[in-house]
C-alpha positions in Angstrom: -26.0 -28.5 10.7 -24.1 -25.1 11.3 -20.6 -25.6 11.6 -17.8 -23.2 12.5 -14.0 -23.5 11.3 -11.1 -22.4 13.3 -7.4 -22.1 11.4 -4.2 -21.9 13.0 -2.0 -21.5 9.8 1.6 -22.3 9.2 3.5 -22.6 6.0 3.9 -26.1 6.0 0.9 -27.2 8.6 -2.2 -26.1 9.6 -4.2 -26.9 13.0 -7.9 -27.1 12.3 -11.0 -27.0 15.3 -14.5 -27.1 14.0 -17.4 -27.0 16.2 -21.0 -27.3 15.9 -23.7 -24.6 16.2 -23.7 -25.5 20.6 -19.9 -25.1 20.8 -19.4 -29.1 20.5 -15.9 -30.4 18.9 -16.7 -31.9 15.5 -13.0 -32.4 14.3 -9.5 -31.2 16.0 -6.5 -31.5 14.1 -3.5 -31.3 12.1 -3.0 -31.3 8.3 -0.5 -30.3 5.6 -0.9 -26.9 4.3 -1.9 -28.0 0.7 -4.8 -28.1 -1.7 -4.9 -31.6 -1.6 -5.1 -31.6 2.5 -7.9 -29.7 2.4 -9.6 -30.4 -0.1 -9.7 -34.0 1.6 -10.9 -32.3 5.0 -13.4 -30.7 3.3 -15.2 -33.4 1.8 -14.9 -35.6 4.9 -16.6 -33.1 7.1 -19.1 -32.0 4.3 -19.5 -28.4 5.6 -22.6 -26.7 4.4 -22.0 -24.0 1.7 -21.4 -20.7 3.1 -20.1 -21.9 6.6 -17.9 -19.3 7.7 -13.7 -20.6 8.2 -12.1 -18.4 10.0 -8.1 -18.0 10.5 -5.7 -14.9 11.7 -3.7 -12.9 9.3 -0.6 -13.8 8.4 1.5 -14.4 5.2 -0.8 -17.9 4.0 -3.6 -15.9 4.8 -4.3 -15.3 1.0 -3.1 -18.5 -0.4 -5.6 -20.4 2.5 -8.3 -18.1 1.8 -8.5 -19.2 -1.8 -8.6 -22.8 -0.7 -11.4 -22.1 1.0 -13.5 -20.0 -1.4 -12.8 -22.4 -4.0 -14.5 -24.8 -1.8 -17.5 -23.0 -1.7 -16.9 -21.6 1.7 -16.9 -18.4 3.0 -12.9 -17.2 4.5 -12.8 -14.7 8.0 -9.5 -13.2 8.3 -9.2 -11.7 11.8 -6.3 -9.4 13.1 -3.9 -11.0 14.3 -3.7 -8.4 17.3 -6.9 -9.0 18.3 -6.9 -12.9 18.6 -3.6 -12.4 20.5 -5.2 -9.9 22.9 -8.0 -11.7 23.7 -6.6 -15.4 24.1 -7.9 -16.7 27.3 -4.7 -18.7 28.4 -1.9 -15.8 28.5 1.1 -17.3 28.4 0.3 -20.4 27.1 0.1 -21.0 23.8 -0.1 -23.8 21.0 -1.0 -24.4 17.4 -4.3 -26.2 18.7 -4.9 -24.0 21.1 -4.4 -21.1 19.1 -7.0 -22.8 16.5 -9.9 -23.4 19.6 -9.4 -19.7 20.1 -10.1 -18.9 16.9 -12.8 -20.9 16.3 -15.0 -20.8 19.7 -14.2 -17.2 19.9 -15.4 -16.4 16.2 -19.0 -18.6 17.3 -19.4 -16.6 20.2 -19.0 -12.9 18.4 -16.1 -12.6 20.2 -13.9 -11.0 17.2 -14.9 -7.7 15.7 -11.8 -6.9 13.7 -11.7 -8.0 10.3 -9.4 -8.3 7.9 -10.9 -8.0 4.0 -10.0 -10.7 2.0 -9.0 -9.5 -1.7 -10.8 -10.6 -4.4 -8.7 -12.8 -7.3 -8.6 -9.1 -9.5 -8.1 -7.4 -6.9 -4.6 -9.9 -5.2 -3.4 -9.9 -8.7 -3.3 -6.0 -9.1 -1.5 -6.1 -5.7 0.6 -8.3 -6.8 2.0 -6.7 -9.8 2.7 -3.4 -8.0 4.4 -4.9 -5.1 6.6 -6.5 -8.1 7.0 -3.3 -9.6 8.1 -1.5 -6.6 10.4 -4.1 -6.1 12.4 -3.8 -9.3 11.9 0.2 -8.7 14.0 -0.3 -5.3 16.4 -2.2 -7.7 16.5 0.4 -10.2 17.3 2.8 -7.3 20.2 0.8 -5.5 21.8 0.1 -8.5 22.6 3.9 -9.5 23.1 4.7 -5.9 25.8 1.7 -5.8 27.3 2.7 -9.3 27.3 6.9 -7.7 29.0 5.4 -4.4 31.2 3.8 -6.4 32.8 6.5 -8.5 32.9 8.9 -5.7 34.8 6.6 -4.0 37.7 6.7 -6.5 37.3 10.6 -6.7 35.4 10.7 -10.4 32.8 12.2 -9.2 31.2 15.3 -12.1 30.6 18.7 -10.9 26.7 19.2 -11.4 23.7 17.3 -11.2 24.5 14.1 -12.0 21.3 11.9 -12.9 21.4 8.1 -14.2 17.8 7.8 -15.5 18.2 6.6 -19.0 21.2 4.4 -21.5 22.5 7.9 -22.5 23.4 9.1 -19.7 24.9 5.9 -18.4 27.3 5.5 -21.6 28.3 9.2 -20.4 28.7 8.1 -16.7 30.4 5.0 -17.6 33.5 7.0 -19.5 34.4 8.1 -15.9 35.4 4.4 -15.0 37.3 3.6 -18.1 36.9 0.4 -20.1 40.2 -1.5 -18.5 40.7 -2.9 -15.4 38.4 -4.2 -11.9 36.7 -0.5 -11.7 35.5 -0.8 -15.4 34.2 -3.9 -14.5 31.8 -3.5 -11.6 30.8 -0.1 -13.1 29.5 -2.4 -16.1 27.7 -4.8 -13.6 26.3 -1.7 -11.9 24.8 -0.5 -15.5 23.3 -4.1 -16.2 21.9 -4.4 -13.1 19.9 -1.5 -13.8 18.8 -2.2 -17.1 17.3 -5.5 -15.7 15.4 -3.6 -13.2 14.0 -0.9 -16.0 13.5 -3.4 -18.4 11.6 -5.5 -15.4 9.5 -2.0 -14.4 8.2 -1.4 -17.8 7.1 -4.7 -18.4 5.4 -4.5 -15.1 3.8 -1.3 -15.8 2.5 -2.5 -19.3 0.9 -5.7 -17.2 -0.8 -3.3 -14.6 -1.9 -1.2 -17.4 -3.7 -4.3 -19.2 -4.9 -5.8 -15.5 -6.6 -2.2 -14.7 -8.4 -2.1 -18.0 -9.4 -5.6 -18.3 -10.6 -5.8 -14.6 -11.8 -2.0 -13.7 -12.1 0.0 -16.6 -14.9 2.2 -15.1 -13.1 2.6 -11.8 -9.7 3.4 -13.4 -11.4 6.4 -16.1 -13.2 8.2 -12.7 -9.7 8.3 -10.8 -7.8 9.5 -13.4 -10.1 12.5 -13.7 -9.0 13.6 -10.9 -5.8 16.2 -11.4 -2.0 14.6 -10.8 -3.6 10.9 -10.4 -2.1 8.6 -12.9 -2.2 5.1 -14.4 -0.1 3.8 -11.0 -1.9 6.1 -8.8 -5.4 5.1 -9.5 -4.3 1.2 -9.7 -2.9 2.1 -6.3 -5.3 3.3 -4.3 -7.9 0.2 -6.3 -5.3 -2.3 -4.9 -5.7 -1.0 -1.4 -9.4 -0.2 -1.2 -11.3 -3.0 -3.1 -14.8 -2.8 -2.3 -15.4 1.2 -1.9 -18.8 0.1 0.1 -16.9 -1.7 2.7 -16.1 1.9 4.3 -18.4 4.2 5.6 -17.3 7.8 4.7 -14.2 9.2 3.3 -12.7 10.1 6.5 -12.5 6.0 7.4 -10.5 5.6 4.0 -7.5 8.2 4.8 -7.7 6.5 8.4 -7.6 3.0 6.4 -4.4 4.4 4.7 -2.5 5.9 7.8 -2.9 9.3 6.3 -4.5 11.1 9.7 -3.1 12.3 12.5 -2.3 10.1 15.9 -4.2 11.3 18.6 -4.0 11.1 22.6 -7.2 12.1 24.4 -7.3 11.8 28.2 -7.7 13.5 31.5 -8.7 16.5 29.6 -5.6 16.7 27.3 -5.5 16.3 24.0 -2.2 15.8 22.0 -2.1 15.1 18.3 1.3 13.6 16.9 2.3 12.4 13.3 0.2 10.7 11.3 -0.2 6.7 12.0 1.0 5.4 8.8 -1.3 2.6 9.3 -2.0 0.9 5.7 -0.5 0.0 2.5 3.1 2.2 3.0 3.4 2.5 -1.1 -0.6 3.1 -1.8 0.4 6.2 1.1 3.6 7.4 -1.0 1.8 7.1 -4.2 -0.9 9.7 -3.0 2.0 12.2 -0.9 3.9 11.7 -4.4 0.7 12.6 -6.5 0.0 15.9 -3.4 3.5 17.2 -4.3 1.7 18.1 -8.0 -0.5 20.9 -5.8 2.3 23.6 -5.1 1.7 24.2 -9.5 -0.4 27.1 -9.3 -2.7 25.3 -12.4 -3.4 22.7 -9.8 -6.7 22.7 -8.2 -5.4 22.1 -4.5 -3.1 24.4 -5.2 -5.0 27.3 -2.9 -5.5 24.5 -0.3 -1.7 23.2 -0.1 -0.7 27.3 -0.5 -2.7 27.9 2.4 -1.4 25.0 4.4 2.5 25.1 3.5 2.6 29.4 4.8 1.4 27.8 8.3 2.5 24.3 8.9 5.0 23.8 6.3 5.2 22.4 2.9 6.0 18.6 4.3 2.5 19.1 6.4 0.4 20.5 3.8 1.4 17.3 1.3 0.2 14.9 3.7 -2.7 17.1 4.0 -3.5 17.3 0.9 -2.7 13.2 -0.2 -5.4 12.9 2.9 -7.6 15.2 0.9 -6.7 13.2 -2.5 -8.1 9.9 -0.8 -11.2 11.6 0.2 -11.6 12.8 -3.5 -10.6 9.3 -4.8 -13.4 7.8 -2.4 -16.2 10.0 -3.4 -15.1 9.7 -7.2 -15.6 5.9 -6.9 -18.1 6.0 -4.5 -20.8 8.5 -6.7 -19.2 7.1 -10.0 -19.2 10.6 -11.1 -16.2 11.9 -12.8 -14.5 14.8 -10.9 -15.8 18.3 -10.8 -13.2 21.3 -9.1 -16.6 23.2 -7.6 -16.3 20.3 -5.0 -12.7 21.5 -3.7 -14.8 24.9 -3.1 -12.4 26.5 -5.5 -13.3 28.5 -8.8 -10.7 29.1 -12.2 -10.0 32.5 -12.2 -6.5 33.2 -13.6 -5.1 36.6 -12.3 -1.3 38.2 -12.2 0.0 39.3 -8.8 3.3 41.6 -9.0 5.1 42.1 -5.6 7.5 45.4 -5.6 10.8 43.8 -3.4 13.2 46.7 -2.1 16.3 44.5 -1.2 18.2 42.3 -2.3 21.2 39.6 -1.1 24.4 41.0 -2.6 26.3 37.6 -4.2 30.0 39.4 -3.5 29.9 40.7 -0.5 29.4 38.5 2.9 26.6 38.7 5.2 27.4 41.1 9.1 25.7 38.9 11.0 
């Protein structure tokens, strides 16, 4: 008999519908949200394998969606947005209703956008680089605490002043003395951030060994392609997943908000910043990576040159990170290393001299 699973999920309960193939109740209800609970709903209903159980995104979405594929089921993760815009009672809503939704509406075809559920590889490469940027944002706050903190009692150097390694901490911490409360929480500052770097490399060395244990092929083709890295390539394979899931490269630098908003009506036609839809660090991983094309070795270098003289060198890095994406996609999506004559750029190394006639005087102020 075809069955159909709705899930209204909750971090301690979840509200289940299930109906038949005709749209007839089979089971409405309330359980815990536990491996146990389900396990014990699945084997008293006895759902074919393969029936389809589907549930809105949300933050159990992952841990739910397990359950379910464990069970030999097959989990549909629909936007949120979408089950909320096309409830049928407005204004009136409930956990079981909420679950009927889901379920009658996801019999009837109703749903059409949906969410891709991550394999187990796939959640536990996410995983370790949300970690990692974690303990980065640590890393970060703890020098920019320890900074505030020594300007603040006017011990602030002259000069660049940089806090990226034990040297130059032991330098920084002179300025606070070794007596006393400021000596103190200058200390505290230092130890916090040796946590956080001790924490990141760790990290690193375990998304290192999950890349080339789980995607060894995929992680050699990215990083053939100029200024993409160990984290850059695991990146954009955290976000993406299945490369066949997208049609063209142009749907995976919409995936990752990296194209521009649009507005297209009544004959008008506006374009605005780009969405930012997407993983936010997958996106500042690739605009990070883009920055490496104003090095005239580069081989974007003659797009982003082209670019920044026009729109500005802020535009032409998004442009080219959405270019990156496009490269990354076809990279995985051939399984062909990369090859610069696809950029529609050639090597030619040549010296340009540029005669200049004047020149800001340093000692003398400007008229005007």
């Amino acid at each position: 008999m075809k069955m159909y699973f709705g899930l209204d999920v909750h971090s301690k309960t979840t509200f289940v519908h299930a109906q038949d193939g005709e749209g007839a109740t089979i089971y409405s209800g309330e359980i815990a949200t536990t491996v146990e609970a389900f396990d014990k709903l699945f084997a008293q209903l006895a759902p074919p394998e393969q029936t389809e159980v589907a549930m809105e995104s949300g933050s159990m979405t992952a841990f739910v969606a397990g359950i379910v594929h464990a069970q030999g089921l097959v989990p549909v993760v629909i936007s949120a947005a979408e089950v909320r815009a096309k409830a049928r009672r407005v204004g009136q809503k409930s956990d079981s209703r909420d679950a009927f939704e889901i379920c009658d509406g996801w019999r009837r075809g109703v749903y059409t956008q949906i969410v891709w559920v991550p394999t187990p590889e796939v959640a536990e490469l996410r995983m370790l680089l949300a970690a990692r940027q974690s303990f980065v944002s640590d890393r970060v706050s703890a020098i920019n605490r320890f900074k505030a903190l020594i300007r603040g009692e006017g011990l602030a150097p002259k000069g660049p002043w940089t806090l990226t390694s034990e040297k130059s901490w032991e330098k920084a911490l002179k300025l606070a003395g070794t007596q006393g409360t400021l000596a103190m929480i200058a200390r505290e500052h230092f130890a916090a951030w040796k946590r956080a770097e001790e924490s990141v490399k760790a990290l690193t060395a375990s998304i290192e060994a999950a890349v080339t244990e789980s995607f060894p092929e995929e992680i050699e083709l990215l990083q053939s392609v100029p200024s993409v890295g160990l984290l850059v390539g695991a990146g954009f394979l955290a976000a993406i997943g299945d490369v066949s899931r997208f049609v063209d490269s142009s749907h995976v630098s919409s995936y990752l908000g990296l194209v521009p908003s649009t507005y297209d009506s009544g004959g008008k036609e506006r374009h605005g910043r780009i969405t930012r839809r997407g993983n936010p660090y997958t996106r500042a991983l690739l605009c990070q990576s883009a920055q490496h094309a104003s090095q005239a070795r580069n081989p974007f270098n003659p797009y982003f040159r082209r670019l920044a003289a026009t729109k500005g060198r802020k535009r032409a890095v998004v442009a080219v990170a959405n270019r990156l994406a496009r490269v990354l996609y076809q990279v995985l999506k051939t399984k062909k290393k990369f090859d610069v004559k696809y950029l529609g750029v050639e090597f030619r190394p040549e010296t340009k001299t540029k005669k200049v006639y004047y020149h800001q005087r340093k000692t003398v102020k400007a008229a005007c």
